[in-house]
C-alpha positions as CSV (number, residue, x, y, z in Angstrom):
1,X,-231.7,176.1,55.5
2,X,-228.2,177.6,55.3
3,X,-226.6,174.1,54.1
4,X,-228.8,174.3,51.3
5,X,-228.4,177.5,50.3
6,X,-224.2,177.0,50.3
7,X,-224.9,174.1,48.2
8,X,-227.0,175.8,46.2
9,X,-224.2,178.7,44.8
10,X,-221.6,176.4,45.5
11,X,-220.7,173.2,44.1
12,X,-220.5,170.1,46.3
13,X,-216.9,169.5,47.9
14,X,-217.5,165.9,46.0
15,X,-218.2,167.2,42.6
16,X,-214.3,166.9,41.4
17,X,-214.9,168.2,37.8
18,X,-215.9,171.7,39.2
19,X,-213.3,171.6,42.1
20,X,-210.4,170.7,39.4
21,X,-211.2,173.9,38.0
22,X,-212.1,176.7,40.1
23,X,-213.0,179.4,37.7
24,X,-215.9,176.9,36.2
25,X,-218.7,179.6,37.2
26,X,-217.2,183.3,38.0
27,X,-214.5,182.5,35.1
28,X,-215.8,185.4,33.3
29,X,-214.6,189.1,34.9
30,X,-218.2,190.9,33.4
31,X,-220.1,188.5,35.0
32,X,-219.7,188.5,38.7
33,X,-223.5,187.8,39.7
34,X,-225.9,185.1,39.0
35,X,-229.6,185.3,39.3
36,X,-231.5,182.6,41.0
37,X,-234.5,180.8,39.9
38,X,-237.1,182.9,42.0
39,X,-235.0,186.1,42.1
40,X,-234.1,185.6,45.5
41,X,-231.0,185.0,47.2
42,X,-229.5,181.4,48.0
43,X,-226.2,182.8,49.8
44,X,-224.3,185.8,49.9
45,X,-226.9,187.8,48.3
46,X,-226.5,191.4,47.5
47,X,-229.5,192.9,47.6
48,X,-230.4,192.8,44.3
49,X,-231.6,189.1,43.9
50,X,-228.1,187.6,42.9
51,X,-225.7,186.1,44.3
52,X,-222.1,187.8,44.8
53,X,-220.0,185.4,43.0
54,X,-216.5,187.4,44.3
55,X,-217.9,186.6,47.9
56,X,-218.8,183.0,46.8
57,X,-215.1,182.3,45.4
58,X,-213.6,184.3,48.5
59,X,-215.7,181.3,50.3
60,X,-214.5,178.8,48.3
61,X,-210.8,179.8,48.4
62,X,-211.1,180.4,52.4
63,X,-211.7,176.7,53.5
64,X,-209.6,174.3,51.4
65,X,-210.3,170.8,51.4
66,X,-208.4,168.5,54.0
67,X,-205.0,167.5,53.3
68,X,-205.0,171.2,51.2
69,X,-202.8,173.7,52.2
70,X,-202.5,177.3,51.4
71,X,-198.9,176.6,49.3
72,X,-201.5,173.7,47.7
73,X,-204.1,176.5,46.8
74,X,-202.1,179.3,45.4
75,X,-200.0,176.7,42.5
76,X,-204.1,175.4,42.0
77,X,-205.0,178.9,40.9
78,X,-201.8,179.1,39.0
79,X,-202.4,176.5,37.1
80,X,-206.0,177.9,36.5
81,X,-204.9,181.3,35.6
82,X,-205.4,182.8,32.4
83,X,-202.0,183.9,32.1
84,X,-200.7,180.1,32.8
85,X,-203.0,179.1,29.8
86,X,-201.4,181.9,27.7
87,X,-198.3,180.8,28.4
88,X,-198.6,177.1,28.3
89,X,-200.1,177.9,24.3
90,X,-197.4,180.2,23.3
91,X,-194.5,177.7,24.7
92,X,-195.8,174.8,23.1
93,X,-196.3,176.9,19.7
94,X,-192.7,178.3,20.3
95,X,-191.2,174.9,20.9
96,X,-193.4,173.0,17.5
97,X,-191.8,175.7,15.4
98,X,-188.2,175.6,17.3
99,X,-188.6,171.8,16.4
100,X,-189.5,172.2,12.6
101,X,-187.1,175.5,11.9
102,X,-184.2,173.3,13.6
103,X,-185.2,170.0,11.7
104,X,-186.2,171.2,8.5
105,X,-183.2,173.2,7.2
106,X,-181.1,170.2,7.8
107,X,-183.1,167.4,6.0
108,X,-181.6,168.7,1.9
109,X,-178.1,167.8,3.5
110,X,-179.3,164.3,4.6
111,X,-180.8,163.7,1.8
112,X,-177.8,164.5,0.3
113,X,-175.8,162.4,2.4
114,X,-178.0,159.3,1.1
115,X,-177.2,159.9,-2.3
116,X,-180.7,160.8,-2.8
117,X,-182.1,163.3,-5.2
118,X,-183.4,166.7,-4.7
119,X,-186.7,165.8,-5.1
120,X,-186.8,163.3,-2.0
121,X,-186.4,166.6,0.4
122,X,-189.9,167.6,-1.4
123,X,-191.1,164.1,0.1
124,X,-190.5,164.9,3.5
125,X,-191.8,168.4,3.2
126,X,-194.8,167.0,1.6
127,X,-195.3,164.0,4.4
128,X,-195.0,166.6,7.1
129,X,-198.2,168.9,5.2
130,X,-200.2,165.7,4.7
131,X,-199.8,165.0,8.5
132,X,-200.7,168.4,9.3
133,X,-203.6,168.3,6.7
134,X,-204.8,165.7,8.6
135,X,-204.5,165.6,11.9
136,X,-206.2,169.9,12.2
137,X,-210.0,168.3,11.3
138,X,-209.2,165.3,13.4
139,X,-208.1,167.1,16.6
140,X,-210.7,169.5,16.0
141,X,-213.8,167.1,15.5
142,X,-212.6,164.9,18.6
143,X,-211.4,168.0,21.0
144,X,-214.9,169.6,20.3
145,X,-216.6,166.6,21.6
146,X,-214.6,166.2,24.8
147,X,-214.6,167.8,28.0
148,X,-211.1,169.3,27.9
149,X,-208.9,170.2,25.4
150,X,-205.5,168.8,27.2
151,X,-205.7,165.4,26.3
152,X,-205.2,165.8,22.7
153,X,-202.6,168.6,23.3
154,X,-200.5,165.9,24.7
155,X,-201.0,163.2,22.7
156,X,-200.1,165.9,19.4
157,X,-196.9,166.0,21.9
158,X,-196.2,162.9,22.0
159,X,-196.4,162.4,18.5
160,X,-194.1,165.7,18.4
161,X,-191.7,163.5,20.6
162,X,-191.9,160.2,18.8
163,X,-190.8,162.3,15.0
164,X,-187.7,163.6,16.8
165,X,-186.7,160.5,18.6
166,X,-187.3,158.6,14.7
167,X,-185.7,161.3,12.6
168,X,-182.2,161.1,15.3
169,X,-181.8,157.4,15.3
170,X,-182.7,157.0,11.7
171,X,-180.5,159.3,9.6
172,X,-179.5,156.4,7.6
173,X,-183.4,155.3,6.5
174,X,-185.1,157.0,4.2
175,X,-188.9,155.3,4.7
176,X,-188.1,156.1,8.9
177,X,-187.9,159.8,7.8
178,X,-190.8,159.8,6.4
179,X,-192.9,158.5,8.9
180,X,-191.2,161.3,11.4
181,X,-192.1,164.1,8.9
182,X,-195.8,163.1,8.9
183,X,-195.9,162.5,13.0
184,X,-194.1,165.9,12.9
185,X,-196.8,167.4,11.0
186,X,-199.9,165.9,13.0
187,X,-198.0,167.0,16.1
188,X,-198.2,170.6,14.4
189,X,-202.0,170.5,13.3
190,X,-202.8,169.3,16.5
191,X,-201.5,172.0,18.3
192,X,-202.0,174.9,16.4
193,X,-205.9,173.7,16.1
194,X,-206.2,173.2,20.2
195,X,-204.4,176.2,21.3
196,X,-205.9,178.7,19.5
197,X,-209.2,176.8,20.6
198,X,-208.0,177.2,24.3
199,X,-207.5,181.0,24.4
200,X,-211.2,181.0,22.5
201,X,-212.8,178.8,25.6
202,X,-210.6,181.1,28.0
203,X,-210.8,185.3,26.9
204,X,-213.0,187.3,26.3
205,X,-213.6,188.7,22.7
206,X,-212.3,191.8,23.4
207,X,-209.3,190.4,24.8
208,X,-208.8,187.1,22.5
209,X,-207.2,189.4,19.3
210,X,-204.5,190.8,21.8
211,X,-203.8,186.9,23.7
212,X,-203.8,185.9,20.1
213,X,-200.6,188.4,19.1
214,X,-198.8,187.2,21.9
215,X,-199.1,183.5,21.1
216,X,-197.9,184.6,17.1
217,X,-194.9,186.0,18.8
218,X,-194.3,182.8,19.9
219,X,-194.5,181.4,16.7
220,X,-191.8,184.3,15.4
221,X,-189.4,183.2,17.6
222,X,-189.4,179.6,17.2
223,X,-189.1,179.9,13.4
224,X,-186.1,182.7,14.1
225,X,-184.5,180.8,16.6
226,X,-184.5,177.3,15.3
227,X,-182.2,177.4,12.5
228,X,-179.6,179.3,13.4
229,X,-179.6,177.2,17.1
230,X,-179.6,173.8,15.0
231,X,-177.0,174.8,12.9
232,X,-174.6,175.8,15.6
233,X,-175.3,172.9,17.7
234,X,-174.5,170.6,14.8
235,X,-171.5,172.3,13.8
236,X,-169.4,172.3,17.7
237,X,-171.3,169.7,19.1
238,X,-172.4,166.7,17.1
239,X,-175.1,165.8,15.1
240,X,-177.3,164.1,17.2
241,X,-177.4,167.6,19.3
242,X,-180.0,169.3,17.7
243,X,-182.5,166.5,18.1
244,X,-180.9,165.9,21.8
245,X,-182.1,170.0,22.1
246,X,-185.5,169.5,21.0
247,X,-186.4,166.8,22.9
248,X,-185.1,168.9,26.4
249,X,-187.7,171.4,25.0
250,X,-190.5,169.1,24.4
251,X,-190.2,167.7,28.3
252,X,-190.8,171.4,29.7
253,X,-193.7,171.4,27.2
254,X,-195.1,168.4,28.2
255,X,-194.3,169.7,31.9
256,X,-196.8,172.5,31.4
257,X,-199.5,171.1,29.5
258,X,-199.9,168.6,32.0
259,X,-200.4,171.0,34.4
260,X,-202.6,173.3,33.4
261,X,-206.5,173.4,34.0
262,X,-208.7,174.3,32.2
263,X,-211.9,176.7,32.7
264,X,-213.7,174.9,30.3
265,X,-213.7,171.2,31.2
266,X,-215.7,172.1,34.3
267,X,-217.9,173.8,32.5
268,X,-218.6,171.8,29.5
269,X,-219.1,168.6,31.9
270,X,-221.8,170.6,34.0
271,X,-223.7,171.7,31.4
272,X,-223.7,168.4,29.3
273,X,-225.3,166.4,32.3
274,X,-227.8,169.7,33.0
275,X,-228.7,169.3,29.1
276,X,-229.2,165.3,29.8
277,X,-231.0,165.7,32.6
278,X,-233.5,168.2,30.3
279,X,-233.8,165.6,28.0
280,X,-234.5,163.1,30.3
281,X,-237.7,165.2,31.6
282,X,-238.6,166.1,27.6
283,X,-238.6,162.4,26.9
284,X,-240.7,161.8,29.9
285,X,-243.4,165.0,28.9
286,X,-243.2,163.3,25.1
287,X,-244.6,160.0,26.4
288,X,-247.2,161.6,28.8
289,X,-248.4,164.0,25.8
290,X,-247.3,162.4,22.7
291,X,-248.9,164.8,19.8
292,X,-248.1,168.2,20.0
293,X,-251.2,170.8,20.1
294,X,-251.6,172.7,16.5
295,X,-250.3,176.5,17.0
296,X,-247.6,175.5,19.3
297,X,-244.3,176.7,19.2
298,X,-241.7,173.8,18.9
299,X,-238.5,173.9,21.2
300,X,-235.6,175.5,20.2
301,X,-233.4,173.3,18.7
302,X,-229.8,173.6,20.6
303,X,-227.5,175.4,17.8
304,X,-224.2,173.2,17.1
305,X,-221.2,174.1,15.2
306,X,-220.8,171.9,12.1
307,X,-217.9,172.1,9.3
308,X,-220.9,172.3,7.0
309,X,-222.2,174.8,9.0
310,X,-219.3,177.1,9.9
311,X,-218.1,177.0,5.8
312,X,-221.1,178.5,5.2
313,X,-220.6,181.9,6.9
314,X,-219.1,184.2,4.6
315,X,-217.4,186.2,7.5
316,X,-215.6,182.6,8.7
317,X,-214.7,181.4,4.4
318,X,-212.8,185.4,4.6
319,X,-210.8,184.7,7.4
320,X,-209.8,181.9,6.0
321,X,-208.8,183.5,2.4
322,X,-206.7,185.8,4.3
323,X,-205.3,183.1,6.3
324,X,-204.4,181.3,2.9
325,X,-203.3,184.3,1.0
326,X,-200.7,185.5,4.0
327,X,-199.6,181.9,4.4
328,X,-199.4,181.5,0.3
329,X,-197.1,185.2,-0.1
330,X,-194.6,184.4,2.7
331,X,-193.9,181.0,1.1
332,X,-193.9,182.0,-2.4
333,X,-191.0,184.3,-1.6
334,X,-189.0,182.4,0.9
335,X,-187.3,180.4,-1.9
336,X,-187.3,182.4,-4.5
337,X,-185.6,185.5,-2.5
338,X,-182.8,183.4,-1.7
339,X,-181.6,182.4,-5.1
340,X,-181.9,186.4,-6.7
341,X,-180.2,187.7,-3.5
342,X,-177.3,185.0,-4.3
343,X,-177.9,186.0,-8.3
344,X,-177.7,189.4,-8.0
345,X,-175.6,190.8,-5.0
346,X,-173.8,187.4,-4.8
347,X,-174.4,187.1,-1.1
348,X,-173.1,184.1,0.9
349,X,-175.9,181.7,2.7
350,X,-175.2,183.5,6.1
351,X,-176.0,186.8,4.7
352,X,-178.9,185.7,3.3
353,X,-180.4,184.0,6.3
354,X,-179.4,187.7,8.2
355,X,-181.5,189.2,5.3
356,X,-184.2,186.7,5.9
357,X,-184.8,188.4,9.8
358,X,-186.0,191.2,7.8
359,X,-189.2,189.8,7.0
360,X,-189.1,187.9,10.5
361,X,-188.4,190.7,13.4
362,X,-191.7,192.7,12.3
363,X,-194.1,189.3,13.4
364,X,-193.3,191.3,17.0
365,X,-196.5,193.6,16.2
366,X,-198.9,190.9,16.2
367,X,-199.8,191.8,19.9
368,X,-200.7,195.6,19.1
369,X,-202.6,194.4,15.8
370,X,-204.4,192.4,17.9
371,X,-205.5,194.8,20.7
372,X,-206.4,197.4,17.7
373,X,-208.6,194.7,16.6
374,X,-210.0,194.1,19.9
375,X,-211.0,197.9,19.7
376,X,-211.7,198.7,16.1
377,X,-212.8,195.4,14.3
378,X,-211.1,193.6,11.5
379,X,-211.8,194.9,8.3
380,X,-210.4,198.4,8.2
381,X,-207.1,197.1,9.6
382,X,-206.9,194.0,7.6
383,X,-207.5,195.7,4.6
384,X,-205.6,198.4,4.7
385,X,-201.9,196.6,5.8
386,X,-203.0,194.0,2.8
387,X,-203.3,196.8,0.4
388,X,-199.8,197.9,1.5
389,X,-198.3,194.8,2.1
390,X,-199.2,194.4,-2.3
391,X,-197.6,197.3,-2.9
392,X,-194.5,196.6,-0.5
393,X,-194.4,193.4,-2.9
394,X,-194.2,194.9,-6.1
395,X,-191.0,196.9,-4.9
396,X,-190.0,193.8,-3.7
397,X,-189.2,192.9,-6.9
398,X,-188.4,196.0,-9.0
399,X,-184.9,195.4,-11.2
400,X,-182.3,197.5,-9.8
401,X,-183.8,198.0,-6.3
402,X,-180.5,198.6,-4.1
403,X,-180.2,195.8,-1.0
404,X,-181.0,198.4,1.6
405,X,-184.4,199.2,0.2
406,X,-185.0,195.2,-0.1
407,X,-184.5,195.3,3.2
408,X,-186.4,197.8,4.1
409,X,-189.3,196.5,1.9
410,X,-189.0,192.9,3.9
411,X,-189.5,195.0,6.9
412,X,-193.0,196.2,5.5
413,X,-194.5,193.0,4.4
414,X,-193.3,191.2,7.9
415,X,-194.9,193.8,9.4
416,X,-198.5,194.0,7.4
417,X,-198.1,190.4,7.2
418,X,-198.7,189.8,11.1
419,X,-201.1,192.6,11.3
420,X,-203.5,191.2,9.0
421,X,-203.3,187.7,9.9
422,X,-204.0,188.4,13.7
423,X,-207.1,189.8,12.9
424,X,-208.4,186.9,11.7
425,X,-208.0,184.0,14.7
426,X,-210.3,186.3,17.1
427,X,-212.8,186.8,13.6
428,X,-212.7,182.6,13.9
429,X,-213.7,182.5,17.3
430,X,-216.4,185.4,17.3
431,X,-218.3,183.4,14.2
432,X,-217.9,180.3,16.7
433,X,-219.7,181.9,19.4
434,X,-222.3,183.8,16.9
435,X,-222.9,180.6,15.0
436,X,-222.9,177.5,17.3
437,X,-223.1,178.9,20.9
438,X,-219.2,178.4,21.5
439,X,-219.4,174.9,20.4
440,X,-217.0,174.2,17.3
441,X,-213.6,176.2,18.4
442,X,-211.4,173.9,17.5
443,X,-213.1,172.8,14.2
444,X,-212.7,176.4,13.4
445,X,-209.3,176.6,14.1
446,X,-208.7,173.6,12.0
447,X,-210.4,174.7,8.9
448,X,-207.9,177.7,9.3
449,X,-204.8,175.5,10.0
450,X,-206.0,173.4,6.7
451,X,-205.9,176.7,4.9
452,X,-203.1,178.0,6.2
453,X,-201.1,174.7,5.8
454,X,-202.4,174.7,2.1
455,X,-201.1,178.1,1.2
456,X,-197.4,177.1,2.6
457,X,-197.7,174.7,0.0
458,X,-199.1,176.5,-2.8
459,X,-196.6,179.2,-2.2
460,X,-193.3,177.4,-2.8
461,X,-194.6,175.5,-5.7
462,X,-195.7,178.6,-7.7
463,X,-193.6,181.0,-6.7
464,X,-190.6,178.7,-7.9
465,X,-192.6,178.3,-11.4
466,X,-193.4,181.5,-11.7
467,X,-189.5,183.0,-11.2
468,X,-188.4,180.1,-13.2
469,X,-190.4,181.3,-16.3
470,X,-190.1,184.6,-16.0
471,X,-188.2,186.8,-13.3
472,X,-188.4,188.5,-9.6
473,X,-190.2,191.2,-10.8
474,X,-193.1,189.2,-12.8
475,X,-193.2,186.7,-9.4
476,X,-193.6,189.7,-6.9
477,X,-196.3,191.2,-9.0
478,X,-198.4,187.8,-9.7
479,X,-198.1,187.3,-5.7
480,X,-199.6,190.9,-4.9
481,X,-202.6,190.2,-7.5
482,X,-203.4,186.8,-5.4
483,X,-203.3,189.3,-2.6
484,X,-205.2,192.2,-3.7
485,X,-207.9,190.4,-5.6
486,X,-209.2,189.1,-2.0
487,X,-209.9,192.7,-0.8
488,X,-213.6,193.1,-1.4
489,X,-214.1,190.2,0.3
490,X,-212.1,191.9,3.6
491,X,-213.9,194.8,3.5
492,X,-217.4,193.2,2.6
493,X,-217.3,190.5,5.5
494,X,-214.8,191.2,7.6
495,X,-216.4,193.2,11.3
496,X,-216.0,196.7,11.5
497,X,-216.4,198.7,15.0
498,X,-220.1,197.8,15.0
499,X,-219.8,194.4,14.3
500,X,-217.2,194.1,17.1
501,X,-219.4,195.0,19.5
502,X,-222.2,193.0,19.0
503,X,-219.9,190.1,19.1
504,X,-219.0,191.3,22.8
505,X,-222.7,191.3,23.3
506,X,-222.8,187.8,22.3
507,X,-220.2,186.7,24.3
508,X,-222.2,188.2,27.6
509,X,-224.9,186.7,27.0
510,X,-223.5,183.3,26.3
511,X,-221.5,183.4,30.0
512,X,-224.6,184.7,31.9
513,X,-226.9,181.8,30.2
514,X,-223.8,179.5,31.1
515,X,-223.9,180.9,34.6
516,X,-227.4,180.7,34.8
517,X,-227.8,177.2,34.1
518,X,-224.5,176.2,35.7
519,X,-226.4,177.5,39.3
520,X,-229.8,175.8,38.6
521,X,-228.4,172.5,38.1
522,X,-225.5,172.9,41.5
523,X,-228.9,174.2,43.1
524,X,-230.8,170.8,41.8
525,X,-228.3,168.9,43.4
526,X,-228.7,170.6,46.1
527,X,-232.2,169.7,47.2
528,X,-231.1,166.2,46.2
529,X,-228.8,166.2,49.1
530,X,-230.3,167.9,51.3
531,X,-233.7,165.1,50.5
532,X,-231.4,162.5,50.7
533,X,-230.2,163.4,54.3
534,X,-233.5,164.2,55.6
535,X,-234.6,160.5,54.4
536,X,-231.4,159.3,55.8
537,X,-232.1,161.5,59.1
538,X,-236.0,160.1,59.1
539,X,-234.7,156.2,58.9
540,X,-232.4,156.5,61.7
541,X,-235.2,158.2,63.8
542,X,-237.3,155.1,62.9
């Protein structure tokens, strides 16, 4: 009976979803034992009833499959690993913002260079938020309903790749532009939806806030690094260089995203054809008993995470405010800044765009915001750096205000500006898990990409209304009312300590249910092998 019992807590050699991802049962670190259907042990069992999961990998990891080798084994768990995943998200964020902060500062000198007017730079810049508009509740809605979330994180690449290739070989074509812009921006709502959803499926809630930080620093850097690099490489080496450096980047993207694997695919594929099999046998008990006895409790319908659904929840629609209102400042000062820092200390572009890292270098704290919300919850911390980050605004904008304390003013709202915002991707993902079971991640994340996306346009087109009308100081002080009138919903909504921990508590419980039925079904299969060979073993004897 040993066989069976291996097959049992392990899955067969020939089930290739689970073996193309190893952590599909003892993924989760708090969750290292499984109990078995009759509380005994099937193998490797501890004393307690369950079975030892880190014995049970140690097993799996000591006899590879043929052909395997160790070297084979140890790049499989690297591709596995967490911190692979991490990285693979933050490069391809890094490299989707390199691509747009390169691009985008050079498309007003095409357009000049076509003889076109101002207002055709607003097309492009519009084409490339419709794209993105789209493409966030596309790639959510279809990532949700498949196994693995890699896929669509390569074909958003390859759309990534297909708006650079257009927008280099078709400088001279106005209508080709535009068609880059908007691949451009469904390359960018595609990724920022499915990466965010990939750290969700992968961490912990009391790690996701901190993962999250590090994949905004990411994000930092590619919008710091991009124009200066394009410029430069325009400038000393030609002008196709910039495009010629982007698409470089995107091949060690596509490099990693094709390697990684994911902890989820496994998982999601196992428990789909453990919840068809169920069905199966309900159908089957339906037509054997067709009415249903008076008094008796109807099954539990299986919780799913619809947009209806997840706009619903007050704590999700606040996250997604704040998500708005943090995209909606930082745009409605990014052009306006410019023009009263050239108006007032008549600074040339260069020295602006040095001025502009003010507001830029302080995104670097989104990691420690996000382990202090891992710890503390959201609301006190959110609502707190947006009540400064108001007040930094207004000073922002006071006449007379030397360049120094501009500066140092920038500073502060970078700074509150990442530490509220982080906050709110690991609030997404709790209301996910509390909501729909962990089903709907990536429709999440797209309703905040769609928000997000919606305040960076919003921002430029009143902020530049507002300071044409009337001045810097009236602009700064109508942005920190949008701001501040959105703080009783922070601190009404938004999880405190409390809240924090029950959604830890969730999270538990969903992986040992997960686990649970993960082992029933491997141990279903199982007996079906082992019956099988017995009636094999029985026809040969015959």
């Amino acid at each position: 009976m040993a066989s069976l019992h291996t097959t049992a807590a392990l899955p067969d050699s020939n089930d290739v979803n689970v073996v193309a991802a190893p952590m599909s049962i003892s993924t989760h670190q708090p969750h290292n034992t499984i109990p078995t259907e009759h509380g005994k042990s099937q193998d490797q069992d501890n004393g307690n009833g369950q079975i030892d999961m880190e014995k049970c990998e140690t097993l799996r990891e000591s006899s590879p499959s043929p052909g395997e080798d160790q070297e084979g084994s140890r790049f499989t768990r690297l591709r596995s690993s967490k911190g692979f995943l991490s990285f693979t998200v933050g490069l391809a964020v890094f490299v989707d913002l390199l691509c747009y902060g390169i691009i985008m500062p050079l498309t007003p000198f095409i357009v000049e260079n076509l003889g076109l007017k101002s207002t055709a730079n607003g097309a492009l810049i519009a084409c490339y938020a419709i794209g993105l508009l789209i493409s966030s509740p596309v790639a959510g809605i279809i990532s949700d309903k498949m196994a693995n979330r890699r896929l669509p994180m390569v074909a958003g690449l390859i759309a990534l790749l297909l708006s650079t290739v257009l927008f280099m070989e078709a400088l001279e074509h106005f209508w080709v532009l535009l068609i880059s812009r908007f691949c451009a921006g469904m390359a960018g709502g595609t990724m920022m939806t499915l990466g965010f959803a990939l750290l969700s499926d992968t961490y912990p809630s009391n790690q996701l806030g901190a993962e999250m930080g590090k994949v905004l620093v990411g994000q930092t850097l590619g919008l710091m690094v991009g124009p200066p690099v394009g410029g430069l490489l325009q400038d000393h080496v030609g002008v196709k260089a910039p495009y010629v450096f982007c698409l470089v980047l995107i091949a060690v993207d596509l490099t990693a995203r094709l390697l990684i694997i994911e902890p989820r695919a496994a998982k999601v594929k196992a428990l789909r054809e453990l919840q068809k099999q169920q069905k199966q046998q309900e159908q089957e008990q339906e037509r054997a008993q067709p009415s249903q006895p008076e008094g008796s409790t109807p099954r539990k319908a299986a919780k799913t995470s619809t947009m209806r659904g997840l706009l619903s929840n007050r704590r999700l629609l606040t996250a997604l405010v704040v998500s708005f209102i943090q995209a909606f400042l930082v745009a409605a000062i990014e052009p306006v800044l410019p023009l009263y820092l050239e108006e007032r200390f008549k600074l040339s572009k260069t020295q602006i765009g040095v001025t502009f890292l003010a507001i830029s270098i302080p995104s670097f704290v989104a990691p420690v915001a996000g382990w202090l919300s891992d710890k503390h919850g959201a609301k006190i911390l959110s609502g707190v750096t947006i009540a400064i980050c108001a007040v930094f605004t207004v000073l922002l904008g006071l006449p007379g205000m030397p360049l120094w304390a501009m500066i140092i003013f920038l500073v502060g709202i970078g700074a509150c500006c990442s530490t509220y915002i982080t906050p709110v991707l690991g609030e997404i993902s709790a209301v996910v898990r509390v909501t729909g079971e962990g089903d709907g991640f990536a429709r999440a994340f797209a309703l905040f990409n769609m928000c997000f996306s919606l305040g960076m346009v919003a921002g430029p087109l009143l902020g530049s209304l507002i300071y044409q009308e009337t001045s810097m100081l009236w602009t700064c002080v109508l942005i920190a009312i949008i701001n501040v009138i959105m703080l009783p919903l922070v601190f009404m909504y938004m999880a405190d300590k409390a809240q924090k921990l029950r959604d830890q508590e969730q999270y538990e419980k969903d992986m040992q249910e997960e686990d649970m039925a993960l082992s029933q079904m491997h141990g279903q299969n199982g007996q079906q092998q082992q019956q099988g060979n017995r009636s094999g073993n029985m026809e040969q004897k015959v």
